[in-house]
C-alpha positions as a Markdown table, in Angstrom:
| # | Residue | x | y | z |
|---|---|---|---|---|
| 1 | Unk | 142.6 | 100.4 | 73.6 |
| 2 | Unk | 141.3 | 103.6 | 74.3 |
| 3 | Unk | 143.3 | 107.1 | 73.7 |
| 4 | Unk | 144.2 | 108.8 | 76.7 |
| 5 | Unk | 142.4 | 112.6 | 76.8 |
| 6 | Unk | 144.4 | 115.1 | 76.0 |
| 7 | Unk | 144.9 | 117.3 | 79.7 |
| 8 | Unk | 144.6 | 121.1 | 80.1 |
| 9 | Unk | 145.1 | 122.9 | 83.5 |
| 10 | Unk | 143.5 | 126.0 | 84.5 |
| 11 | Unk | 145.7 | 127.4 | 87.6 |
| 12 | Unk | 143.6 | 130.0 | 89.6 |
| 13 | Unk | 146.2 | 132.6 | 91.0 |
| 14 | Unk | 143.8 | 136.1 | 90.8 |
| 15 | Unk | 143.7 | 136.3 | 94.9 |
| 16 | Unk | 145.1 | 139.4 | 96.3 |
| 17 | Unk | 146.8 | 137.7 | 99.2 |
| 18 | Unk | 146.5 | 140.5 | 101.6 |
| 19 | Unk | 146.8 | 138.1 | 103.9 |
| 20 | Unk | 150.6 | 137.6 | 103.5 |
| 21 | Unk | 151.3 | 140.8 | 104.8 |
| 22 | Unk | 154.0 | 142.0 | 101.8 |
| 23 | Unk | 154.1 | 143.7 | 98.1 |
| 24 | Unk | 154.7 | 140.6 | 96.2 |
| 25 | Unk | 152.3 | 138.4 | 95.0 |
| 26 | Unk | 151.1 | 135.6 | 97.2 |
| 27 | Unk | 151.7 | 132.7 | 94.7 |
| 28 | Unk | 155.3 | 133.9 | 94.3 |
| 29 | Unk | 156.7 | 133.8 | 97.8 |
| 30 | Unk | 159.6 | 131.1 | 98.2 |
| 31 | Unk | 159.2 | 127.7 | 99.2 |
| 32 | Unk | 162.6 | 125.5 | 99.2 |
| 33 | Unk | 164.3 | 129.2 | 97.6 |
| 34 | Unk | 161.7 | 128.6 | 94.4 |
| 35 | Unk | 158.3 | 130.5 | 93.7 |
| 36 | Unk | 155.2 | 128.5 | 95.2 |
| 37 | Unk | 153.4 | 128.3 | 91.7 |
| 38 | Unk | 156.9 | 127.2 | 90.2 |
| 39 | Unk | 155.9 | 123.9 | 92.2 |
| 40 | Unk | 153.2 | 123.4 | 90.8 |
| 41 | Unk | 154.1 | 124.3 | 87.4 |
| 42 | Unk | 156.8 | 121.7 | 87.5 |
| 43 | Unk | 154.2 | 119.1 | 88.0 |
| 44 | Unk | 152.1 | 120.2 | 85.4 |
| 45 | Unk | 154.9 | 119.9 | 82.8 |
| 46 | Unk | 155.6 | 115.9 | 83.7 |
| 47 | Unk | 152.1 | 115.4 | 83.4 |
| 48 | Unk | 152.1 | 116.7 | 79.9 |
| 49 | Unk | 149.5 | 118.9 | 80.3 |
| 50 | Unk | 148.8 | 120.4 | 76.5 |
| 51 | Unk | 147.5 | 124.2 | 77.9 |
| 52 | Unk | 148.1 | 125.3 | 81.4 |
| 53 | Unk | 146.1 | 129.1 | 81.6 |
| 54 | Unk | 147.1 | 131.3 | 84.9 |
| 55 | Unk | 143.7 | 132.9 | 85.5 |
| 56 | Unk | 145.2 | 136.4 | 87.2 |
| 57 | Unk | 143.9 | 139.2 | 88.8 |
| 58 | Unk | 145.1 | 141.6 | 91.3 |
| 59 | Unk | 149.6 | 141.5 | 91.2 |
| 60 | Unk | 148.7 | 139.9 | 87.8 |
| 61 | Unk | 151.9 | 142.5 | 86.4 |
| 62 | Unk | 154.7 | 140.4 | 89.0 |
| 63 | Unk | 153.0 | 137.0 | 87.5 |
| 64 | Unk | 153.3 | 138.1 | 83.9 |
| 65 | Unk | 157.2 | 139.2 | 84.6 |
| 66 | Unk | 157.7 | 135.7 | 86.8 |
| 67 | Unk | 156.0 | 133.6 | 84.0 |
| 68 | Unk | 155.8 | 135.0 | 80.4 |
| 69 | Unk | 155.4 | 132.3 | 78.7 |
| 70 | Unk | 152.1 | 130.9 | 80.1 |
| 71 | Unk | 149.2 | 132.0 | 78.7 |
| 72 | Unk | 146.9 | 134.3 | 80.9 |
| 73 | Unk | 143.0 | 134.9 | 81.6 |
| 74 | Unk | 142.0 | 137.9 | 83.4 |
| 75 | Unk | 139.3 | 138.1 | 86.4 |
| 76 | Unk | 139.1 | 141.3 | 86.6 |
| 77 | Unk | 136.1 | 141.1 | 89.8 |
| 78 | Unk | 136.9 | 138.5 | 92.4 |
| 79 | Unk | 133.3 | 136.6 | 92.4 |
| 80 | Unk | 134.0 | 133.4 | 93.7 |
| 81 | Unk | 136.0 | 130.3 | 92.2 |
| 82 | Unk | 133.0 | 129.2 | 89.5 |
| 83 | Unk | 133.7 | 132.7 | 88.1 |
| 84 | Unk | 137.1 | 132.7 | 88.3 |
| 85 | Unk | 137.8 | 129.4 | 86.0 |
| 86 | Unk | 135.2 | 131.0 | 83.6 |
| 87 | Unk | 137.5 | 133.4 | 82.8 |
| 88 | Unk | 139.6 | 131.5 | 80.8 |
| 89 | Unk | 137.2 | 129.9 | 78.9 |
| 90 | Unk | 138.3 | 131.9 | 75.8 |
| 91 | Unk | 141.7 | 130.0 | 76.5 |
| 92 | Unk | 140.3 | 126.8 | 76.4 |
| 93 | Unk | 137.7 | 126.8 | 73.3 |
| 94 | Unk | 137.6 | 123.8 | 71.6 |
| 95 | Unk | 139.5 | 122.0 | 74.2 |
| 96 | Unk | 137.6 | 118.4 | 74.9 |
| 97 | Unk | 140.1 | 116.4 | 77.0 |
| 98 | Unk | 140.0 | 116.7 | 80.7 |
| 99 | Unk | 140.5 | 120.0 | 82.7 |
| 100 | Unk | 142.4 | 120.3 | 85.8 |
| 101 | Unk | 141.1 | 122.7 | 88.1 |
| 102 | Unk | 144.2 | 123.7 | 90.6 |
| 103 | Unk | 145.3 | 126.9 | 93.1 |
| 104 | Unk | 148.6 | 128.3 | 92.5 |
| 105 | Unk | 148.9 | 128.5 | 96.2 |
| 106 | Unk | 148.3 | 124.8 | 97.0 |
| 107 | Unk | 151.7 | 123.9 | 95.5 |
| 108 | Unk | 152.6 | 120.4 | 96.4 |
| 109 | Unk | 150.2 | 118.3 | 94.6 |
| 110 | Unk | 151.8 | 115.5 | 93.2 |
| 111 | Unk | 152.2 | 114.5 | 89.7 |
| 112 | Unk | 150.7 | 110.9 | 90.6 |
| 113 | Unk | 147.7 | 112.3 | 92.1 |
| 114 | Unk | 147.3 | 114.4 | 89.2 |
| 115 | Unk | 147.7 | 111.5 | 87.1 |
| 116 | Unk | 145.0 | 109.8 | 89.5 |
| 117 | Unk | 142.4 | 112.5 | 89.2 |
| 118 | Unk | 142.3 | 113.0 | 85.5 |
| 119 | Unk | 142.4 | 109.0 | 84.9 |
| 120 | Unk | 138.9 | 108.8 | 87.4 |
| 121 | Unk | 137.5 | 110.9 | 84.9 |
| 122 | Unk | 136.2 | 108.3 | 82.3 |
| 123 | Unk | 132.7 | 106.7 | 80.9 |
| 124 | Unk | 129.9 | 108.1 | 82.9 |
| 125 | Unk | 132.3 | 110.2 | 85.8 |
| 126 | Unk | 132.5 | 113.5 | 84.0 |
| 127 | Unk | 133.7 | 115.0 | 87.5 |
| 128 | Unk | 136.4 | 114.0 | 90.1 |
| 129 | Unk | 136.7 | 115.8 | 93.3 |
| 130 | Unk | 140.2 | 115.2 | 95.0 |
| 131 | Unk | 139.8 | 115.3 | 98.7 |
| 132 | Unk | 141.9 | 114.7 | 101.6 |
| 133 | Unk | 141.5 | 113.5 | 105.6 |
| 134 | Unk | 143.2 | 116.6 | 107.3 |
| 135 | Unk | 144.4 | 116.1 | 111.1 |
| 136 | Unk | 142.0 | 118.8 | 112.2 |
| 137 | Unk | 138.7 | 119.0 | 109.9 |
| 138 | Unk | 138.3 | 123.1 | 110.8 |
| 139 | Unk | 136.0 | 124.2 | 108.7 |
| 140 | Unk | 136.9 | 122.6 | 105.7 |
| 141 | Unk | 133.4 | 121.4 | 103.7 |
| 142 | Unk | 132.9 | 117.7 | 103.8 |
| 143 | Unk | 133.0 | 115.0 | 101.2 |
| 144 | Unk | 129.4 | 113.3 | 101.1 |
| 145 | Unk | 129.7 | 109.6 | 99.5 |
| 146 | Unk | 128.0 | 106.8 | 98.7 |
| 147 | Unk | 128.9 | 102.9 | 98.9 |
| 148 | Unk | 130.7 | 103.2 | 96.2 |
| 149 | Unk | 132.7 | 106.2 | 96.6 |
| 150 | Unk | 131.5 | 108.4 | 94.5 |
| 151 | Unk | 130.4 | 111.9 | 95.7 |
| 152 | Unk | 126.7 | 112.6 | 96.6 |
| 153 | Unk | 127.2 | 116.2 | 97.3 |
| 154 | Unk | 129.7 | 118.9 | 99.1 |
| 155 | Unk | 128.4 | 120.0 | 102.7 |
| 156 | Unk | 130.1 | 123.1 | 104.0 |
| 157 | Unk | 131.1 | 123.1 | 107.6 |
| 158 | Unk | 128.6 | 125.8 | 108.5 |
| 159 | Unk | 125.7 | 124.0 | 106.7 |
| 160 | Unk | 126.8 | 120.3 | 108.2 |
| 161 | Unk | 125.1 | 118.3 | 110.4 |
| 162 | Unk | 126.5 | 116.7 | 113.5 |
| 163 | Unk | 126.5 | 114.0 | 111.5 |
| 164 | Unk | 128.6 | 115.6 | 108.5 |
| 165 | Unk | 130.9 | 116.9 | 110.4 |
| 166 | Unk | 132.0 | 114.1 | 111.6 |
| 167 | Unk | 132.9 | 113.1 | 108.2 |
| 168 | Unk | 137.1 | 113.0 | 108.3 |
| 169 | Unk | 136.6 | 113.2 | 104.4 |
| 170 | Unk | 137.5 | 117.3 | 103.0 |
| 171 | Unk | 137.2 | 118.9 | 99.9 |
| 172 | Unk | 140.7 | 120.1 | 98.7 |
| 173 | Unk | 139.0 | 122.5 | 95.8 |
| 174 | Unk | 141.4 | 120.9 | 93.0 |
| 175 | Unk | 139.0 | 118.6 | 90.6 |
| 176 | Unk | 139.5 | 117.4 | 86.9 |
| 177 | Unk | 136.6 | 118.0 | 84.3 |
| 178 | Unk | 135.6 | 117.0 | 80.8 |
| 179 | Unk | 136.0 | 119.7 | 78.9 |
| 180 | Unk | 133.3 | 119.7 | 77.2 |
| 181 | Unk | 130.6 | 119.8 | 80.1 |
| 182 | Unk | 132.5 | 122.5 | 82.4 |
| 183 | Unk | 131.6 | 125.8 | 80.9 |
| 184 | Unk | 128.2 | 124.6 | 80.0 |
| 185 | Unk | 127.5 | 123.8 | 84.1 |
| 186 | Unk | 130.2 | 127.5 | 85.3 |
| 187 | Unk | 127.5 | 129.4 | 83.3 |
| 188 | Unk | 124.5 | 127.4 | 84.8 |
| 189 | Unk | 126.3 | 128.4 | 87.9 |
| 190 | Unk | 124.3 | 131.0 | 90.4 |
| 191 | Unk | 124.9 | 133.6 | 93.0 |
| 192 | Unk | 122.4 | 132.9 | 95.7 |
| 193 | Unk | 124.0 | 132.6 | 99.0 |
| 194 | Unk | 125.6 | 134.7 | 101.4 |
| 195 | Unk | 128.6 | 135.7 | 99.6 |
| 196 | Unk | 127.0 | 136.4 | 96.4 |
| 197 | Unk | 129.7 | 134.2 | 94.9 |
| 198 | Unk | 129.9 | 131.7 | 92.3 |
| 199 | Unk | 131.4 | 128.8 | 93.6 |
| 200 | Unk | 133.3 | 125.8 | 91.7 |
| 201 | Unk | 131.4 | 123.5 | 94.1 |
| 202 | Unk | 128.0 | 123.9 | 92.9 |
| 203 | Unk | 128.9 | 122.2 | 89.3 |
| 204 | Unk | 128.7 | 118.8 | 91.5 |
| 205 | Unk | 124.9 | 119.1 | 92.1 |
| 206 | Unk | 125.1 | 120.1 | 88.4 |
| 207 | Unk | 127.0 | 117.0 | 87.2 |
| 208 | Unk | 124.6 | 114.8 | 89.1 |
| 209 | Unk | 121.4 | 116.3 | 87.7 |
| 210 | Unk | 122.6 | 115.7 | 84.4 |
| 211 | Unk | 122.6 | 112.2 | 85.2 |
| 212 | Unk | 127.0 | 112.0 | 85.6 |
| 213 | Unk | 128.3 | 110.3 | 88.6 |
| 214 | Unk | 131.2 | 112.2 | 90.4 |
| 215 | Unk | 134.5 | 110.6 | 91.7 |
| 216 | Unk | 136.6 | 111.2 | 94.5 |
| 217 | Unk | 140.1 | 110.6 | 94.8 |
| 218 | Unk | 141.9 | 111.1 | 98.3 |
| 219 | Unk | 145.5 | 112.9 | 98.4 |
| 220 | Unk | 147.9 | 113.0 | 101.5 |
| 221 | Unk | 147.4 | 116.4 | 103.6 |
| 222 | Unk | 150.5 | 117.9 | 102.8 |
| 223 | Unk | 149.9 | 118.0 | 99.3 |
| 224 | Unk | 146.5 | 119.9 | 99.4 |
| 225 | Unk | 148.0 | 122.1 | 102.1 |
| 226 | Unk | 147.3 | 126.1 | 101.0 |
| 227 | Unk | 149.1 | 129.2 | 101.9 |
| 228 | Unk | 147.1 | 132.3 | 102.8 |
| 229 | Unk | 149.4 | 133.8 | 105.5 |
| 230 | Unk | 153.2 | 134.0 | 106.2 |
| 231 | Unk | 152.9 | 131.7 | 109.1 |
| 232 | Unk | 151.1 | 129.3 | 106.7 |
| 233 | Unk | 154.0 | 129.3 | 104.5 |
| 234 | Unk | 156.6 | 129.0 | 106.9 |
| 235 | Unk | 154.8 | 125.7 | 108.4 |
| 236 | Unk | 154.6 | 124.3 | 105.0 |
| 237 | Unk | 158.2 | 124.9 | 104.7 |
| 238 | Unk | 158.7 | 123.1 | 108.3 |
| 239 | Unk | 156.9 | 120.4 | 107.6 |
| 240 | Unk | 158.6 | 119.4 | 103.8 |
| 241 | Unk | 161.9 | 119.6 | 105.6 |
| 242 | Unk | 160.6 | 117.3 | 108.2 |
| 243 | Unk | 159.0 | 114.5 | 105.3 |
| 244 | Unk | 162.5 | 115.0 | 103.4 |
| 245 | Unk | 164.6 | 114.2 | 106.8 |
């Protein structure tokens, strides 16, 4: 029987969340009276993760008081989500089990679901992508798959088809990788678009070209639901009350 890989989390919290309106850092506002990343944290710790790394930036003082314990990674320029994981690569050297790639303001992902994602990540699928089938696709990017289900690529609303858009199948952002391919695809990673960003996205193309297939597995919407705004919070809050009722 086959060991199970060893699980690290890298938990991307370096946003300013401007957005929010207040002083305190975004992943730190209350939901249910507890700090959003406190959610998420608790998750992590069922799942027996053996290294969670906060990757902080801006506010990265309040996270350091609220969490001491956790080992940080600094991005100290916000360049897009490829760039912000490869900050804690120092963290992380060595590690070869399977890294979760999570948002510490997308609280609510569930410890089964975890589970699911780093278990798809086996033989020749050195990449799962967790996606989701919101009520209103907005301009979420779009989840391209094949008969099978694995992923053929990550279309972003703007750059989708008629046809792709009317895929109901989203990209949540949270994947698991082996941990031995991930930094060697983030620094393969490029800048050319209109952001001059590095996005997490592009290590799917990268996966496939190196001959790995790429799985998907599908969460429920409220637990890929983010918070970028007050409002945003407050609905998340409205609608947990309402599932728990």
């Amino acid at each position: 029987m086959t060991a199970t890989p060893p699980i690290a989390a890298v938990v991307l919290a370096a946003g300013k969340g401007s957005r929010m309106g207040s002083p305190l850092h975004k992943v730190l506002h209350p939901l249910k009276g507890r700090p959003m990343l406190a959610h998420l944290l608790d998750s992590l710790a069922q799942i027996a993760a053996e290294k969670v790394v906060l990757v902080v930036g801006a506010g990265r003082e309040q996270i350091e008081e609220a969490f001491p314990a956790l080992p940080k990674a600094i991005q100290r320029e916000q360049l897009g989500t490829a760039h912000a994981v490869q900050a804690a690569e120092g963290e992380l050297a060595g590690f070869s089990g399977t890294v979760l790639i999570l948002y510490g303001d997308v609280p609510l992902i569930t410890l089964d679901t975890m589970r699911a994602l780093c278990a798809a990540v086996s033989g020749d699928v050195a990449l799962a992508v967790l996606g989701f089938r919101p009520t209103d696709t907005r301009a979420y990017g779009r989840l391209v798959t094949a008969a099978d289900g694995s992923l053929l690529r990550i279309v972003e609303h703007s750059d989708a088809s008629e046809t792709e858009r009317a895929i109901g199948f989203c990209n949540s952002g949270v994947m698991a990788v082996r941990g031995d391919r991930l930094f060697p695809w983030l620094a393969r990673v490029g800048c050319a678009n209109a952001k001059g960003e590095y996005y997490l996205t592009d290590i799917v193309a990268l996966a496939r070209a190196d001959g790995y297939r790429v799985a998907t597995v599908e969460a429920g919407e409220l637990e890929v639901t983010g918070v970028n705004s007050r409002e945003e919070l407050a609905a998340l809050e409205e609608k947990l009350a309402e599932a728990v009722a």
